[in-house]
C-alpha positions as CSV (number, residue, x, y, z in Angstrom):
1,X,0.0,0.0,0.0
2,X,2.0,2.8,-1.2
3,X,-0.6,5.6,0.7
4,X,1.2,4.4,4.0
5,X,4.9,5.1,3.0
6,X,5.0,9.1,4.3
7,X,8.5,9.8,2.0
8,X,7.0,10.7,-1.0
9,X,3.6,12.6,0.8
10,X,6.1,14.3,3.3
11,X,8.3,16.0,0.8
12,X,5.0,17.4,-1.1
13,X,3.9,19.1,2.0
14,X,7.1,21.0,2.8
15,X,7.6,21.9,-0.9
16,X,4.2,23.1,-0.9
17,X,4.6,24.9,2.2
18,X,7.8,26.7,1.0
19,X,6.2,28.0,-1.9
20,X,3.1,28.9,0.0
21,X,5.2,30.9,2.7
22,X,8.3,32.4,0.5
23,X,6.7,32.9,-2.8
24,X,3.5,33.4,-2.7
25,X,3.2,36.6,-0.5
26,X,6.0,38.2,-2.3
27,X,4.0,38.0,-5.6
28,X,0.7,39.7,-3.4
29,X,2.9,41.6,-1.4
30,X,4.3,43.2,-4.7
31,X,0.5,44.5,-5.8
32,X,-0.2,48.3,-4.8
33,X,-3.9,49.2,-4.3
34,X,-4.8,51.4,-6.6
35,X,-6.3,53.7,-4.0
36,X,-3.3,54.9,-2.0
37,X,-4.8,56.4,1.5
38,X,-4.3,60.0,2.3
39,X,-3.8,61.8,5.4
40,X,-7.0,64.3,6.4
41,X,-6.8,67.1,7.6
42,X,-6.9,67.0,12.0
43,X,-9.1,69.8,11.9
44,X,-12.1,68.9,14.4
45,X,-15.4,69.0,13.2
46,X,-18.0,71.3,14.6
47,X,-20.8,69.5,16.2
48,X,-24.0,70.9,17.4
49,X,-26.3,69.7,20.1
50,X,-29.5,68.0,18.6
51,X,-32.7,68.7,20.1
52,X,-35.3,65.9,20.4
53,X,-38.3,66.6,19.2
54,X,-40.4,65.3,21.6
C-alpha cells in the first residue's frame, strides 16, 4: 500500500509549504492598491447639540 509510506507525501507538503510561505506573498505583497490612502486634515469637526423633538 503505497498511501502508507510518508517519504514521497512528506516532501510534497514542505515543498508546498515553502512555496506557500516564500513565494506566494511576495508575488501579493508586490501589488499596490490602486487607492493609496491620504492623510485628512486634524481639523475637528464642529458639532452641534440636537434637540429631540419630543
Amino acid at each position: 500500500m503505497p498511501q502508507l509510506n510518508p517519504n514521497p507525501w512528506f516532501a510534497i507538503l514542505v515543498f508546498s509549504w515553502i512555496i506557500f510561505l516564500t513565494i506566494i506573498p511576495t508575488k501579493i505583497l508586490n501589488h499596490t492598491s490602486p487607492n493609496e490612502p491620504i492623510p485628512m486634515n486634524e481639523e475637528k469637526h464642529k458639532t452641534e447639540p440636537w434637540d429631540w423633538p419630543w
